[in-house]
VMD Tcl script that builds the backbone (N, CA, C; Angstrom):
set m [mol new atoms 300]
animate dup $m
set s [atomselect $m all]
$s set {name element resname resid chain x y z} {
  {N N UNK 1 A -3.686 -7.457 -21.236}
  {CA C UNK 1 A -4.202 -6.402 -22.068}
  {C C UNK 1 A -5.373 -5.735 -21.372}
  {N N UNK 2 A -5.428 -4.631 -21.749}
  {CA C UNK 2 A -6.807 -3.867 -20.727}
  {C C UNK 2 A -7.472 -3.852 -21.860}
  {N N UNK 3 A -8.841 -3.178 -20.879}
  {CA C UNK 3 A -9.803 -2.961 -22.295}
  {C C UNK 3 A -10.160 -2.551 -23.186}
  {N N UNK 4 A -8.680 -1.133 -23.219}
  {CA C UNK 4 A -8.664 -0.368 -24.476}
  {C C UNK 4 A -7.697 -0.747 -25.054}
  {N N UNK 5 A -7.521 -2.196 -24.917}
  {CA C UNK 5 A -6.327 -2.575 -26.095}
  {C C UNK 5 A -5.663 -2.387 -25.877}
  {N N UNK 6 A -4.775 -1.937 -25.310}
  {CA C UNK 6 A -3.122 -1.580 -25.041}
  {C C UNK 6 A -2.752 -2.409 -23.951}
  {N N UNK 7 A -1.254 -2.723 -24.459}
  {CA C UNK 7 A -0.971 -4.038 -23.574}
  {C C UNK 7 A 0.503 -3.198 -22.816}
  {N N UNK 8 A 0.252 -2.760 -21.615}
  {CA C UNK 8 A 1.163 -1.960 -20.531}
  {C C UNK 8 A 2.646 -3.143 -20.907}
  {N N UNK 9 A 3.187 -2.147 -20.939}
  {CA C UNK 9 A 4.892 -2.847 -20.558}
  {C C UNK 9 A 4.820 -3.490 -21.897}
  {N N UNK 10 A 5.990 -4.406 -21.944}
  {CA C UNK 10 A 6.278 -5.486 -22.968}
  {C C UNK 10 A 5.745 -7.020 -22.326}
  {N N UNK 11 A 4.733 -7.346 -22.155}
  {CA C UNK 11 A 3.846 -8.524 -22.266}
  {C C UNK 11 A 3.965 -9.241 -23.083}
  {N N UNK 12 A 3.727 -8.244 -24.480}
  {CA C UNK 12 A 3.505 -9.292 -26.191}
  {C C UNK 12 A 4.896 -9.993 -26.058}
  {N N UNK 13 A 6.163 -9.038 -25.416}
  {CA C UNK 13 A 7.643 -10.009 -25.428}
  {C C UNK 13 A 7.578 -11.100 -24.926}
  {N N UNK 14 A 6.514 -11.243 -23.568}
  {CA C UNK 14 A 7.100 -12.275 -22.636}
  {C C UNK 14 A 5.970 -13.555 -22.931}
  {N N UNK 15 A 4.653 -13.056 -23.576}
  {CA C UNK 15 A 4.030 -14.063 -23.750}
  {C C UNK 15 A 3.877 -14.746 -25.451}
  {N N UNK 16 A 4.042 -14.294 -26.716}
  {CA C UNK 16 A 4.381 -14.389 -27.437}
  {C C UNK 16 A 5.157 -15.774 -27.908}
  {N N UNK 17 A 6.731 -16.193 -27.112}
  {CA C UNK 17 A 6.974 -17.479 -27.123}
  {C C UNK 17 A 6.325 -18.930 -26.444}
  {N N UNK 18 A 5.110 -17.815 -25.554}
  {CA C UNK 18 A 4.207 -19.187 -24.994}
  {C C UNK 18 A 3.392 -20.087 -25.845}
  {N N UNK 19 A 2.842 -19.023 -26.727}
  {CA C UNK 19 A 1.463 -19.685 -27.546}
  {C C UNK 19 A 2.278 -19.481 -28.700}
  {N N UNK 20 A 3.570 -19.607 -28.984}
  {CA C UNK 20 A 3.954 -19.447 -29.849}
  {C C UNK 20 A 3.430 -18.304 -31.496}
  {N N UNK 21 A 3.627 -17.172 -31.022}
  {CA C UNK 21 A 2.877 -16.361 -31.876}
  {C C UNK 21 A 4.294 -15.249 -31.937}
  {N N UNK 22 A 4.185 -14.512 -33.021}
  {CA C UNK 22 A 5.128 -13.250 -33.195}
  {C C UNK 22 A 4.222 -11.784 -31.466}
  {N N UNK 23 A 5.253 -11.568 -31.422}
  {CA C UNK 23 A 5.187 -10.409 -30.503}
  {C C UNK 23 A 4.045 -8.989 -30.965}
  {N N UNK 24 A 4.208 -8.963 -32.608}
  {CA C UNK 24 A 3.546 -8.385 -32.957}
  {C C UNK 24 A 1.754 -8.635 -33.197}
  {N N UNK 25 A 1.942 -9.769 -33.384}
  {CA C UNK 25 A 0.615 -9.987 -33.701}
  {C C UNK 25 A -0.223 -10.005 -32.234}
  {N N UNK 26 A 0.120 -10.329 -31.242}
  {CA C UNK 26 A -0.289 -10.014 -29.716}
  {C C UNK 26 A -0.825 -8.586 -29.842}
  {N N UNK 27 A 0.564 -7.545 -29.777}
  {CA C UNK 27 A -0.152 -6.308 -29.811}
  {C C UNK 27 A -1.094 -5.836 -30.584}
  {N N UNK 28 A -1.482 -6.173 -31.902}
  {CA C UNK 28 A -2.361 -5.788 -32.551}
  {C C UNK 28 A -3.966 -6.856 -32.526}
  {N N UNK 29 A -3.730 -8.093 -31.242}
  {CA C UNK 29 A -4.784 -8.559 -30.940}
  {C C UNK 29 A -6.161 -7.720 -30.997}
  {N N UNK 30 A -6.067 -6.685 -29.703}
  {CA C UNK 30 A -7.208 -6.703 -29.349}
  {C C UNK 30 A -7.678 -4.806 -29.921}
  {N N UNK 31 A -6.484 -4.391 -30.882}
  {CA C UNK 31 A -7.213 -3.301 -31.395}
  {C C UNK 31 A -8.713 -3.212 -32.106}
  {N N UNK 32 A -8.897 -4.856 -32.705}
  {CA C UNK 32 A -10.184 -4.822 -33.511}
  {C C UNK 32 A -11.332 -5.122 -31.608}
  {N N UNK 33 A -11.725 -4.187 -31.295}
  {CA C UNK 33 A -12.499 -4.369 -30.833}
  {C C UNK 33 A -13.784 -5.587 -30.234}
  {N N UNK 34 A -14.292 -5.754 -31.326}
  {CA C UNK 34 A -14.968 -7.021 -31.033}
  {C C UNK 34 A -14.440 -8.399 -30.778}
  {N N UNK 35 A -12.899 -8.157 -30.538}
  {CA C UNK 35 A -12.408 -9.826 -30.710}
  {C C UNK 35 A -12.508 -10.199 -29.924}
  {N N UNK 36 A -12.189 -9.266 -28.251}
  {CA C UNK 36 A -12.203 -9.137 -27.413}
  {C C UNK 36 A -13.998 -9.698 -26.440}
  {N N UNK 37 A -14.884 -9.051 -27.256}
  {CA C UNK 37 A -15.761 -9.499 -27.050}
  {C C UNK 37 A -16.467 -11.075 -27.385}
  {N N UNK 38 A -15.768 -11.180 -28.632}
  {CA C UNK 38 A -16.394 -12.315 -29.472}
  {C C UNK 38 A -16.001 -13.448 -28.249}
  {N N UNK 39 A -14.738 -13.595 -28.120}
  {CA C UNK 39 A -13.454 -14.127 -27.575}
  {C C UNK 39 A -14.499 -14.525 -25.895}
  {N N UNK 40 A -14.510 -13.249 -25.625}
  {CA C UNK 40 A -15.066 -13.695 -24.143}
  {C C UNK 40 A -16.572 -14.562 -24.147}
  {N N UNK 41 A -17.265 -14.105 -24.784}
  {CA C UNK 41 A -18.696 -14.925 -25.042}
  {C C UNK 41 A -18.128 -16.100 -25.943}
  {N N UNK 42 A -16.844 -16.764 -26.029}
  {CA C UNK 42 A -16.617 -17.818 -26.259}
  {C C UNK 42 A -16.049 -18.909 -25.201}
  {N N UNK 43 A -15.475 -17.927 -24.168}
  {CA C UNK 43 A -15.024 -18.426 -22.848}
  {C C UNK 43 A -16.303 -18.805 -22.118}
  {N N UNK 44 A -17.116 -17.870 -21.969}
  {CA C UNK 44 A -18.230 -18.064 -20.926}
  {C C UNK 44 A -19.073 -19.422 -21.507}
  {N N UNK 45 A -19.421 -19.435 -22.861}
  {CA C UNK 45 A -20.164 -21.010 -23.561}
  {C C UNK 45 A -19.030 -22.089 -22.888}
  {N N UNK 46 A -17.915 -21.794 -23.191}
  {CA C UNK 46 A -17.354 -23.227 -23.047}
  {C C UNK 46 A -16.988 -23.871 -21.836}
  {N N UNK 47 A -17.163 -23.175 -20.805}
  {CA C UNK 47 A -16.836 -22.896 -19.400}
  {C C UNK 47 A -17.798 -23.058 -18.437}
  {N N UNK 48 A -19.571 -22.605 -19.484}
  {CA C UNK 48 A -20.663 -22.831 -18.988}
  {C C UNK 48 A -20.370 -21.332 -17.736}
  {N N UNK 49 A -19.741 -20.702 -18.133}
  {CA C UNK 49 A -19.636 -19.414 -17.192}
  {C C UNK 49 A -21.106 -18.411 -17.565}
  {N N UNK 50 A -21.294 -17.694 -16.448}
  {CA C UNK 50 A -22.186 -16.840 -16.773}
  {C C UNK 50 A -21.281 -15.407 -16.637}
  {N N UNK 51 A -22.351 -14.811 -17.682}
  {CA C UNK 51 A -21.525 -12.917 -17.479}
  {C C UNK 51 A -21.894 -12.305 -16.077}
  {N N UNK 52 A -21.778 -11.376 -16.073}
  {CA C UNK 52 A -22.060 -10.435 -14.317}
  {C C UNK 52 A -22.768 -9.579 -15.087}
  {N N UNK 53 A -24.454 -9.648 -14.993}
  {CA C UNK 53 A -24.990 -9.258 -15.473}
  {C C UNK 53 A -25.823 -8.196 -14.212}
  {N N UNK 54 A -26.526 -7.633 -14.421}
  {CA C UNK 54 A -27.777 -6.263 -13.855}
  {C C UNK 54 A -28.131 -7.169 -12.583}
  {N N UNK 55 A -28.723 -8.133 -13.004}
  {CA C UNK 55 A -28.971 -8.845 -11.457}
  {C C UNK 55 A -28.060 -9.632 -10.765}
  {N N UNK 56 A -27.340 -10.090 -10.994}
  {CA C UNK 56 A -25.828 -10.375 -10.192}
  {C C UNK 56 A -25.281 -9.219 -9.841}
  {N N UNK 57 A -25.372 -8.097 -10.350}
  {CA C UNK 57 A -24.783 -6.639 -9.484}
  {C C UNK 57 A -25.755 -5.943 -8.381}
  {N N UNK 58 A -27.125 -6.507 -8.435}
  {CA C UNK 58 A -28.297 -5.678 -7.235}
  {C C UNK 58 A -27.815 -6.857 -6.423}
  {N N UNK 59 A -27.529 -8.541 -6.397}
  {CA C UNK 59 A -27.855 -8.794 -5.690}
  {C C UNK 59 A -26.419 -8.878 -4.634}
  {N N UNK 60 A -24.696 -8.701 -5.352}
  {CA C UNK 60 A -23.724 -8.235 -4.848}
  {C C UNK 60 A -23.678 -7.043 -4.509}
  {N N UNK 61 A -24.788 -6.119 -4.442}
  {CA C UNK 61 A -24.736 -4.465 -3.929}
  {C C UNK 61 A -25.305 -4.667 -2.727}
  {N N UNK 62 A -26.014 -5.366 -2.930}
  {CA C UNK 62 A -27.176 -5.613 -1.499}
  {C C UNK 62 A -26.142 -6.092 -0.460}
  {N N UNK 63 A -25.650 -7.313 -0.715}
  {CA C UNK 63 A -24.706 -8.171 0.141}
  {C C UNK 63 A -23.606 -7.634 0.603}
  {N N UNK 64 A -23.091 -6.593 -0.401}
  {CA C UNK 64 A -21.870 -5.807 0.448}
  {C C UNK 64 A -22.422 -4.574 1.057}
  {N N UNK 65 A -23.152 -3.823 1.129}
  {CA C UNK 65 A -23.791 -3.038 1.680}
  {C C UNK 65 A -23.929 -3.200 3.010}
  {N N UNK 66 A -24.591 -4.600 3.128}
  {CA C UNK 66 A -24.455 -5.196 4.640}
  {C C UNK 66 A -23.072 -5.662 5.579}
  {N N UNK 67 A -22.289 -5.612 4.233}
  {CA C UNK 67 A -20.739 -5.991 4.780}
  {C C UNK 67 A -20.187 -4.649 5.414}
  {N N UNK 68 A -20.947 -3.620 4.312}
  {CA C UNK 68 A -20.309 -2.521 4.661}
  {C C UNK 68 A -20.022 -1.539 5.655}
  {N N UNK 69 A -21.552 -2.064 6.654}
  {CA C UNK 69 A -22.330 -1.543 7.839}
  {C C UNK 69 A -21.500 -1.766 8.957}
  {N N UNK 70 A -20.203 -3.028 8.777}
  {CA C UNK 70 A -19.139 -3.175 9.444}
  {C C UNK 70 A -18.068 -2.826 9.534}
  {N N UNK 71 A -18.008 -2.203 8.615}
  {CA C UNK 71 A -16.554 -1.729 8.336}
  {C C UNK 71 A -16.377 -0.202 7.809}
  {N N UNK 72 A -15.340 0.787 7.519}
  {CA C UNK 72 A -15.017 1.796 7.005}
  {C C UNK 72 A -14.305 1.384 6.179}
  {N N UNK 73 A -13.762 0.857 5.594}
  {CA C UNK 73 A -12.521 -0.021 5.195}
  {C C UNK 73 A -12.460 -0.079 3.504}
  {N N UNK 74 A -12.194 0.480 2.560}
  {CA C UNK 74 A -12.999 0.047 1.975}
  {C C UNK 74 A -11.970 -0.979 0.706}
  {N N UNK 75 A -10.862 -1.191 0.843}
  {CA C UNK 75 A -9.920 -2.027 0.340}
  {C C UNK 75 A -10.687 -3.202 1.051}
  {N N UNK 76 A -10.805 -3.435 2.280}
  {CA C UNK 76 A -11.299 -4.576 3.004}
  {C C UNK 76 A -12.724 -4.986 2.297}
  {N N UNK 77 A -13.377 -4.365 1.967}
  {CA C UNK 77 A -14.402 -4.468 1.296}
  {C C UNK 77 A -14.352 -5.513 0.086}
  {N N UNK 78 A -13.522 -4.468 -1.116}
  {CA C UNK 78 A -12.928 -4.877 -2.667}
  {C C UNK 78 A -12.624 -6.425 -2.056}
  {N N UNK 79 A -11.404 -6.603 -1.158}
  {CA C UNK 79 A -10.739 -7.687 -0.855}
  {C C UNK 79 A -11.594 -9.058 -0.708}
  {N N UNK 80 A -12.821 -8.430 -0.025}
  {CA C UNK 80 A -14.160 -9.814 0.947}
  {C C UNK 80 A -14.739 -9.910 -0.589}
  {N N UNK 81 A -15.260 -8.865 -1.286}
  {CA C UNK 81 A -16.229 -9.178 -2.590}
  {C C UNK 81 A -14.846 -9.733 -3.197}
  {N N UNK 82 A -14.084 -9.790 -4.150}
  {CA C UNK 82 A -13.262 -10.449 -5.091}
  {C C UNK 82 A -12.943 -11.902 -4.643}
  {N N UNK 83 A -12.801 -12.092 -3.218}
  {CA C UNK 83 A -12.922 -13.712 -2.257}
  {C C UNK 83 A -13.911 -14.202 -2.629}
  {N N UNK 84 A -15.186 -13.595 -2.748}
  {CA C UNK 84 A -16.320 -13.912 -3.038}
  {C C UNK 84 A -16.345 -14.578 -4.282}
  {N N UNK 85 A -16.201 -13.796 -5.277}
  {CA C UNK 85 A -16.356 -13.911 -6.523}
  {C C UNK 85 A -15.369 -15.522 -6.904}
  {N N UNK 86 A -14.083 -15.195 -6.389}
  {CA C UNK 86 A -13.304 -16.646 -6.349}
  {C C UNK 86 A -13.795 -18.121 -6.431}
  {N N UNK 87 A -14.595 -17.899 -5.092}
  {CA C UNK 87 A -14.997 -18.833 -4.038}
  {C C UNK 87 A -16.577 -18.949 -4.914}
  {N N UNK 88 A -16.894 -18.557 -5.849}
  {CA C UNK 88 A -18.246 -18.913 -5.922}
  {C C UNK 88 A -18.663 -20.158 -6.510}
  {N N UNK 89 A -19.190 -20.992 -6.777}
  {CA C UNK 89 A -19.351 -22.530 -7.916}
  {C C UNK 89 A -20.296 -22.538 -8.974}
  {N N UNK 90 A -20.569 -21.308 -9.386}
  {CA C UNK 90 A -21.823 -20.700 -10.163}
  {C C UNK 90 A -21.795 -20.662 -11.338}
  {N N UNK 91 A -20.334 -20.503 -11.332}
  {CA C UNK 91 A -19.786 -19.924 -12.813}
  {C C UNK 91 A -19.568 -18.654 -13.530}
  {N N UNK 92 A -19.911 -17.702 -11.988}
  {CA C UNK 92 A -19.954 -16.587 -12.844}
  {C C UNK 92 A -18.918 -16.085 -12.889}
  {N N UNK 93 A -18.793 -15.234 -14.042}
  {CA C UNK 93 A -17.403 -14.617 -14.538}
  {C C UNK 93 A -16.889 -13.260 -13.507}
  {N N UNK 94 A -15.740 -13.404 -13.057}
  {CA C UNK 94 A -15.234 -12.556 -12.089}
  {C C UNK 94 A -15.341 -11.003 -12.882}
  {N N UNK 95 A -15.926 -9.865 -12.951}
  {CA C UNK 95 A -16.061 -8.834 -13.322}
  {C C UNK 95 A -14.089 -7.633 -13.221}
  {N N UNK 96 A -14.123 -7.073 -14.199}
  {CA C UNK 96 A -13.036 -6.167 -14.000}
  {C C UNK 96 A -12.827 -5.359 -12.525}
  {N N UNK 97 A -11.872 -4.940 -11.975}
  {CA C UNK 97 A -11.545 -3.912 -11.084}
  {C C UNK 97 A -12.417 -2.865 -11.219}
  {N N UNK 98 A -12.580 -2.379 -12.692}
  {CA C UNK 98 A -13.087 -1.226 -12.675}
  {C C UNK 98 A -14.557 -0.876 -12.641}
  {N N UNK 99 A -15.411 -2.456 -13.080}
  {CA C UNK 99 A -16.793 -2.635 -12.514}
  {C C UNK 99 A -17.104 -2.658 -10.813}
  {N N UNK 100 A -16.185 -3.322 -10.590}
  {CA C UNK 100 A -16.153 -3.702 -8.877}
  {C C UNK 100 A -15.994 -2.497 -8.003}
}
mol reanalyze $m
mol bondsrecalc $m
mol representation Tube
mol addrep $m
């Protein structure tokens, strides 16, 4: 599901018999807005994850900046930061595509 709620393709079909739920009720998950939110600040407590907050983004701007001084590249870039983010033991929560 993205973050405006809409779930591309038929997903609710294919995941629906996993968690055992109707197809419908999937799609109408994440129209209420906050569930989405509630939901994630329930992942990050239980996970002991942290969010990607203001200073986790100066101090990954800084660090690729210097990556950047090497390269033109800039898929190669996305590719080294998201490795990053993988590879970290911190806990912090891997940020969307569209923050990155």
């Amino acid at each position: 599901m993205d973050a405006g709620g809409t779930n591309p393709g038929n997903d609710a079909a294919l995941i629906a018999p996993q968690v055992n739920a109707d197809p419908g009720d999937i799609e109408s998950y994440a129209k209420r807005d906050p569930t989405r939110r509630e939901h994630f600040l329930e992942l990050l407590q239980e996970y002991s994850w942290q969010n990607f907050g203001l200073q986790q983004y100066r101090e990954m701007s800084a660090w690729l900046m210097n990556q950047a001084r090497s390269t033109d590249l800039g898929m190669a870039l996305i590719t080294l930061l998201i490795s990053v983010f993988f590879n970290r033991k911190d806990g912090m929560a891997t940020p969307y595509m569209s923050k990155l």
